[in-house]
GUKE-409541 format. One record per residue (C-alpha): residue in three letters; z, y, x. Coordinates in steps of 0.5 Angstrom, whole numbers, plus 2048, in hexadecimal, padded with zeros to 3 digits. Example, Ala and Ser with C-alpha at 12.3 -4.5 7.8 and 13.67 -1.06 7.14 Angstrom:
<rs>
<res:ALA; Z:810; Y:7F7; X:819>
<res:SER; Z:80E; Y:7FE; X:81B>
</rs>
This chain:
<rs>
<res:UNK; Z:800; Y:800; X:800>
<res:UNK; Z:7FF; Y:807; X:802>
<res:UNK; Z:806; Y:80A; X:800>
<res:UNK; Z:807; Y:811; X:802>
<res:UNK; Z:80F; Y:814; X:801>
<res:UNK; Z:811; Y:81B; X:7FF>
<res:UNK; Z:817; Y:81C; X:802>
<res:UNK; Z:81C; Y:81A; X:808>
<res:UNK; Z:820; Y:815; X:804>
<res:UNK; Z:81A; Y:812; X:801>
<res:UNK; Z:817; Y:811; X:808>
<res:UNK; Z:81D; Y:80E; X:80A>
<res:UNK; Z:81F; Y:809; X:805>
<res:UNK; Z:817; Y:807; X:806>
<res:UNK; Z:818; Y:806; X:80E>
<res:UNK; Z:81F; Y:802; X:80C>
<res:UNK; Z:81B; Y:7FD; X:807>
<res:UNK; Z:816; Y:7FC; X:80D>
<res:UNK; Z:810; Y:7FF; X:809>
<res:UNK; Z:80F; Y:805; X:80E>
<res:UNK; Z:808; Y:801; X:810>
<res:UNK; Z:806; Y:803; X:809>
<res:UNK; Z:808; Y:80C; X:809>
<res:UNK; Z:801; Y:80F; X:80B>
<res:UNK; Z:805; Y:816; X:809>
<res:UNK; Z:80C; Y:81A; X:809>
<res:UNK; Z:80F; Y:820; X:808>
<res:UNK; Z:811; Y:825; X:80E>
<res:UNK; Z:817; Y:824; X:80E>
<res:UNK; Z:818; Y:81C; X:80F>
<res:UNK; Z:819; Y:81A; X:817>
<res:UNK; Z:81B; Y:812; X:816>
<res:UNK; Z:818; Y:80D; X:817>
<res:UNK; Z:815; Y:80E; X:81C>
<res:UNK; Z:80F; Y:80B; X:819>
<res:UNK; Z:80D; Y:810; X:816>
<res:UNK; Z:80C; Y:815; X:81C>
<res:UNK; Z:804; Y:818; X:81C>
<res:UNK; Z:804; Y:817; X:814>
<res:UNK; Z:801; Y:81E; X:810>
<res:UNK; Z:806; Y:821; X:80D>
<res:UNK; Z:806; Y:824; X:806>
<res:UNK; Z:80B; Y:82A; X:806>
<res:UNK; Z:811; Y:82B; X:804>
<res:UNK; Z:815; Y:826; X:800>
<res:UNK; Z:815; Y:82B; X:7FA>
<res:UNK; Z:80F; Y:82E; X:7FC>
<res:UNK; Z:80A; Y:829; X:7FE>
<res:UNK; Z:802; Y:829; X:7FE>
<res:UNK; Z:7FF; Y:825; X:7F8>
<res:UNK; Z:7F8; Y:826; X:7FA>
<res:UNK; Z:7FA; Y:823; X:801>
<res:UNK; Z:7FE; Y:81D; X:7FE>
<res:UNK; Z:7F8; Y:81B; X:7FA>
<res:UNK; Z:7F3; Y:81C; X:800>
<res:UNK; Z:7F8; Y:815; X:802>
<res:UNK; Z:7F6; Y:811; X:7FC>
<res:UNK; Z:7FC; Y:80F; X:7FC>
<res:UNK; Z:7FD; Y:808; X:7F8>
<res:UNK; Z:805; Y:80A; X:7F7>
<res:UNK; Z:808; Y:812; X:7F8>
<res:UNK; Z:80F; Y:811; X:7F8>
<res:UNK; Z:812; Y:818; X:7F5>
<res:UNK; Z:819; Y:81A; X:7F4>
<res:UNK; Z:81E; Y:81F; X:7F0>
<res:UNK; Z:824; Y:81E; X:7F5>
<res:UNK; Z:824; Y:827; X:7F6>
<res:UNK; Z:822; Y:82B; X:7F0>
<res:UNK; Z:81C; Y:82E; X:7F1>
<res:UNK; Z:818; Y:827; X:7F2>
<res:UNK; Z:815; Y:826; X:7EC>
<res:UNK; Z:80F; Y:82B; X:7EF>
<res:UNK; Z:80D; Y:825; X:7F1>
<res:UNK; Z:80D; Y:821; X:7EB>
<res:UNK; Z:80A; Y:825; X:7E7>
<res:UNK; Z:804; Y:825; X:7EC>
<res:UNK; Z:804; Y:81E; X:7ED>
<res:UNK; Z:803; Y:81E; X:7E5>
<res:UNK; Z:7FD; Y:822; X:7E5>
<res:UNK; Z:7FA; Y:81E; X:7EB>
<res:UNK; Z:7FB; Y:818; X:7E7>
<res:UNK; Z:7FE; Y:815; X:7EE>
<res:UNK; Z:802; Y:80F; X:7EE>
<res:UNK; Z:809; Y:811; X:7F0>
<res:UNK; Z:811; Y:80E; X:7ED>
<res:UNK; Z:817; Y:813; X:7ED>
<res:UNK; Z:81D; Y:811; X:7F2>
<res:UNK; Z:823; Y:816; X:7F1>
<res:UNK; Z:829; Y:812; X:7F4>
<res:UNK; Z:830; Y:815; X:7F3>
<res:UNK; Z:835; Y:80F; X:7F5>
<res:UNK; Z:834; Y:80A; X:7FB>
<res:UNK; Z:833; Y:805; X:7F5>
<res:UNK; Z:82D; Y:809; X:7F2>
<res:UNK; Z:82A; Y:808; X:7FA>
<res:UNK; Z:82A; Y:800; X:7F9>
<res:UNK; Z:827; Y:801; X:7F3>
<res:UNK; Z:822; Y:805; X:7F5>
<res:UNK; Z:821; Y:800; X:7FA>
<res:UNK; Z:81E; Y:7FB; X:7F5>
<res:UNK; Z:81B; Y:800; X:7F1>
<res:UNK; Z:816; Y:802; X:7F7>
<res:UNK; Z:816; Y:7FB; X:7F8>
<res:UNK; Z:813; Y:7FA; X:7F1>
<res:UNK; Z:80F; Y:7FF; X:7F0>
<res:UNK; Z:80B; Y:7FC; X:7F7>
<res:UNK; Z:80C; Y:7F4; X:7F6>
<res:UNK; Z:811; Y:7F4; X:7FB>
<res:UNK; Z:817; Y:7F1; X:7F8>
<res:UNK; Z:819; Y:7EC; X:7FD>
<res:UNK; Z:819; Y:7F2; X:802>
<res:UNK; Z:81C; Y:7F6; X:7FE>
<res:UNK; Z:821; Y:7F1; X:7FC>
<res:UNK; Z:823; Y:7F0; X:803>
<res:UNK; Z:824; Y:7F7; X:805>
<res:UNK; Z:828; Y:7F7; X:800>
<res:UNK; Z:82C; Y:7F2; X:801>
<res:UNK; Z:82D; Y:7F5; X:809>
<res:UNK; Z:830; Y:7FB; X:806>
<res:UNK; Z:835; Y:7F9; X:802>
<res:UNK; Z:837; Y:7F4; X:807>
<res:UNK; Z:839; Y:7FB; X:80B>
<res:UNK; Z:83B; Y:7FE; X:805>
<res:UNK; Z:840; Y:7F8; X:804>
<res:UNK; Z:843; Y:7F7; X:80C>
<res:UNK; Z:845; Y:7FE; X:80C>
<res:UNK; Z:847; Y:7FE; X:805>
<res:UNK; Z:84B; Y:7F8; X:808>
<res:UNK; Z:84E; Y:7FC; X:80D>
<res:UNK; Z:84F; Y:803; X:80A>
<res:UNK; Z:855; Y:7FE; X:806>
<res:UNK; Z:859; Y:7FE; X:80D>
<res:UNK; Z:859; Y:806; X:80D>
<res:UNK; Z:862; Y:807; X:80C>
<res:UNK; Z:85F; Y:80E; X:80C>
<res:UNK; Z:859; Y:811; X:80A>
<res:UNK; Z:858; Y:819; X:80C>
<res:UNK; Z:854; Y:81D; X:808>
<res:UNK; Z:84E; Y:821; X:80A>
<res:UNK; Z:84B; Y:827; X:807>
<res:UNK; Z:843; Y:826; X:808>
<res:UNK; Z:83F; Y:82E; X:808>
<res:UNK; Z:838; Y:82C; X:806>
<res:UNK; Z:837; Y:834; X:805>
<res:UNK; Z:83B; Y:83A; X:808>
<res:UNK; Z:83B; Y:83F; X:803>
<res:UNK; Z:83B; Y:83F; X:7FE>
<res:UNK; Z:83F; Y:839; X:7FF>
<res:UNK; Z:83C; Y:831; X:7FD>
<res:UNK; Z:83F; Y:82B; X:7FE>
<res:UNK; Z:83E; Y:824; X:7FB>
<res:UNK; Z:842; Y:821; X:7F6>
<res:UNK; Z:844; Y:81B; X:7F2>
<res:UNK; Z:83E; Y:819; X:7F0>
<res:UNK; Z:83B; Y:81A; X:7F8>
<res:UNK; Z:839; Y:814; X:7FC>
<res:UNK; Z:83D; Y:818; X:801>
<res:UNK; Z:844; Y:817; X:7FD>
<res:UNK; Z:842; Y:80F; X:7FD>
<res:UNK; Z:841; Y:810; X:805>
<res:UNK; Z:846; Y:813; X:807>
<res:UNK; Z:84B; Y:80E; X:803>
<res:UNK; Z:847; Y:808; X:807>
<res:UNK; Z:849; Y:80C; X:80D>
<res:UNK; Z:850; Y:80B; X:80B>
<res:UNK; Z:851; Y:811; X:809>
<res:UNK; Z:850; Y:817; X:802>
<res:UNK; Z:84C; Y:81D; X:800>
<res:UNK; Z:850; Y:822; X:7FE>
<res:UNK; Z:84B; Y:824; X:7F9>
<res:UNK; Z:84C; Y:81D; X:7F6>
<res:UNK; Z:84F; Y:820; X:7F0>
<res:UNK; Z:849; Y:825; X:7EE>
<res:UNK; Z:844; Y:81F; X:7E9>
<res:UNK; Z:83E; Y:823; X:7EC>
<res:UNK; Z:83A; Y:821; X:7F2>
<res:UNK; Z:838; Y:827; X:7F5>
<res:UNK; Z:83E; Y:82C; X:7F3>
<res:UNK; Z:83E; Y:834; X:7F5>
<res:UNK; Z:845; Y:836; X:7F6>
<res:UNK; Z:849; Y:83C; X:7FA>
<res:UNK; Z:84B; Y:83C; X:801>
<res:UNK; Z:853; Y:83D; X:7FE>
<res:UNK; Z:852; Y:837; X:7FA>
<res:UNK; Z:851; Y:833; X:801>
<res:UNK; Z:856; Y:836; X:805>
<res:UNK; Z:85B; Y:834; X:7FF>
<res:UNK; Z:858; Y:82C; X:7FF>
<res:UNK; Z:85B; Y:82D; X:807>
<res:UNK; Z:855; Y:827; X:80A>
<res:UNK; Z:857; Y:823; X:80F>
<res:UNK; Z:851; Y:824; X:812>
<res:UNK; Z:84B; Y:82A; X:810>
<res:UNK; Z:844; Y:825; X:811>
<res:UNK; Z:83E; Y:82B; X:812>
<res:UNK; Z:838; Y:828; X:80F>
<res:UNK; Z:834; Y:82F; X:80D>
<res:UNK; Z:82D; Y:82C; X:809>
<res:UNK; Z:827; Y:82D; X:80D>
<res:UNK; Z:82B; Y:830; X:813>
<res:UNK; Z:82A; Y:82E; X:81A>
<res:UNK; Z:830; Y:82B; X:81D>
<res:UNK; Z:82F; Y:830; X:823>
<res:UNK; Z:82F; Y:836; X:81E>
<res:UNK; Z:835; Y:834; X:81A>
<res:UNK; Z:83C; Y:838; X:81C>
<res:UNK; Z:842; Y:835; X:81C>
<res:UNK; Z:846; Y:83B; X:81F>
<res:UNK; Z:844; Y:83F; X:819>
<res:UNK; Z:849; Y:83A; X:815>
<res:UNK; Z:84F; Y:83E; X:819>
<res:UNK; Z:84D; Y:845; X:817>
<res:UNK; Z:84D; Y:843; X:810>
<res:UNK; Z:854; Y:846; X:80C>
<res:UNK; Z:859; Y:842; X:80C>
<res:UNK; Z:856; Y:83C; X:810>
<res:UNK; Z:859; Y:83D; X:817>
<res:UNK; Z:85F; Y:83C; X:814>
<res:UNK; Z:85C; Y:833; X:811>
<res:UNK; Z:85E; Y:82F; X:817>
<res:UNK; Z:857; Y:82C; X:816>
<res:UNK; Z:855; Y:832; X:819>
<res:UNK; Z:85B; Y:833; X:81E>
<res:UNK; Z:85B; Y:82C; X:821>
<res:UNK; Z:853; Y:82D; X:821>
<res:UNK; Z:851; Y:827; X:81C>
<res:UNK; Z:84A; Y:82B; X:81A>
<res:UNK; Z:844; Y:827; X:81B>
<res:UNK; Z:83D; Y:828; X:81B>
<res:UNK; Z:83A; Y:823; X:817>
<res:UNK; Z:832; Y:820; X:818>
<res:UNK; Z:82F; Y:822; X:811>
<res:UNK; Z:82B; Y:81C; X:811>
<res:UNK; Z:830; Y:818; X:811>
<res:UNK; Z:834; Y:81A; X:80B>
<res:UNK; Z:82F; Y:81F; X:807>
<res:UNK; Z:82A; Y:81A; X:806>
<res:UNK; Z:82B; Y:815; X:800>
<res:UNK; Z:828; Y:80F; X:804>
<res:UNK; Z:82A; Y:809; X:807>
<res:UNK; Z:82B; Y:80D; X:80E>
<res:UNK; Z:832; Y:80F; X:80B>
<res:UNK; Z:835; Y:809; X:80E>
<res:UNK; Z:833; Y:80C; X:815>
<res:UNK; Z:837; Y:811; X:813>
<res:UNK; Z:83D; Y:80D; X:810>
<res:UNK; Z:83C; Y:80A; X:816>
<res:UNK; Z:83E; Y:80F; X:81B>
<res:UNK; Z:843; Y:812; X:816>
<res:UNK; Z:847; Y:80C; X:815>
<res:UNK; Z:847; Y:80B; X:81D>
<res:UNK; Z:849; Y:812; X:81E>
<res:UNK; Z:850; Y:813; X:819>
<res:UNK; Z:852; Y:80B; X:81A>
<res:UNK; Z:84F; Y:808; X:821>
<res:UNK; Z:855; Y:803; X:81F>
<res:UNK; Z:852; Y:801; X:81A>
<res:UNK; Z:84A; Y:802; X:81A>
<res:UNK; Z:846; Y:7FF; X:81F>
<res:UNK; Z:844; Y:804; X:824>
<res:UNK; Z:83E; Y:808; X:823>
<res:UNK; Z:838; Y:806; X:827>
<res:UNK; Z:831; Y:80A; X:825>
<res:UNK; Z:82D; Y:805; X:828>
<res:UNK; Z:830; Y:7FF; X:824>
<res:UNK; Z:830; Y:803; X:81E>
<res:UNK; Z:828; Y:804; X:81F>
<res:UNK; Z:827; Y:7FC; X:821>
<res:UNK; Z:82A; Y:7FB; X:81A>
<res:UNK; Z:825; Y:800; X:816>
<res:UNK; Z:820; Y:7FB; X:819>
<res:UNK; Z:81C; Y:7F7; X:814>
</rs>
């Protein structure tokens, strides 16, 4: 098949299905697999070219709705009458899901049933682990400055810090993206503060503005220097590239616990 894929998450979940063989076009934004290198690319995730993807005559278009502004997209995929499914997961279960829905939709069910059975094996150990955790911090996730967002209950990123043995403390908000008040935050009092600013390099991230924030200096958090840069593709991106990120998390709050986090074994484990 002739797959192209509209955004990040997408291309990765298809590179972790062992379908990367089959994408003939990408968003700009998508950096894995390496596969997928010297691929056209279409434009922004919510603002690709449909004229450039059906100049692909692509077999299947693999869109999304996870950002609001996606369905641009849609639309034109309709009037072009090009053959595409929507993937809009919001949870880690939605992302084995989707697994068997790219599966289906490419009569690849047996491929995509077994890269599921891979991931929630994962999902399952650490699961395993995250129960001889006696006492989980609580980590406060800025996806986004000012004004203020960060993930909620209903985020995969709630999930994935309970994996890692410890808790969002937005947990209690139902919302899976929710805009707050920095006032708000420094009365939760985080453990940790994970900077995962959307879209942002991690090099153009600054972890020193935490401390000129009213109040913040005074978190032991930002007194004791547990601000961290998080790599945005690791925890922005609902795709199976999650569990790196949960790899490296959990290694770093639980070295007891987790196993070490090495980037190499990680990536020979993303190998179909």
């Amino acid at each position: 098949m002739r797959i192209v894929s509209l955004c990040p998450s997408n291309t990765e979940l298809l590179g972790f299905m062992g379908l990367s063989s089959s994408i003939v076009g990408v968003d700009n934004y998508s950096d894995w697999p390496a596969a997928i290198d010297g691929l056209p690319r279409l434009g922004s995730d919510m603002d690709i070219s449909i004229d450039a993807v059906g100049a692909l005559q692509p077999d299947l278009v693999v869109a999304s709705l996870t950002v609001p502004g996606m369905e641009k997209n849609i639309e034109g995929l309709k009037e072009r009458n090009l053959p595409y499914i929507i993937l809009n997961p919001k949870s880690l279960a939605d992302i084995g899901r989707n697994m068997l829905v790219v599966g289906e939709a490419t009569d690849t069910l047996g491929q995509a049933s077994a890269a599921l059975h891979k991931y929630q094996g994962m999902l399952d150990q650490y699961a395993e682990r995250s129960c001889r955790v006696e006492r989980k911090p609580s980590l406060y996730w800025e996806w986004w400055p000012k004004p203020v967002f960060t993930p909620g209950g209903g985020n995969w990123l709630t999930e994935i810090s309970e994996l890692a043995g410890a808790r969002n403390v937005f947990a209690d908000d139902p919302r899976a993206s929710v805009k707050t008040e920095l006032e708000d935050v420094l009365n939760r009092v985080p453990d940790y503060i994970l900077l995962a600013w959307v879209g942002v390099k991690a090099q153009l991230v600054k972890p020193e503005t935490v401390k000129q924030r009213p109040g913040w200096s005074e978190l032991q958090a930002v007194q004791q220097g547990r601000v961290h840069i998080m790599e945005e593709p690791l925890y922005c991106r609902p795709s199976p590239r999650l569990i790196v990120g949960l790899q490296k998390l959990a290694a770093f709050l639980h070295p007891g616990i987790f196993p070490e986090f090495n980037p190499v074994t990680c990536e020979e484990w993303f190998k179909v």
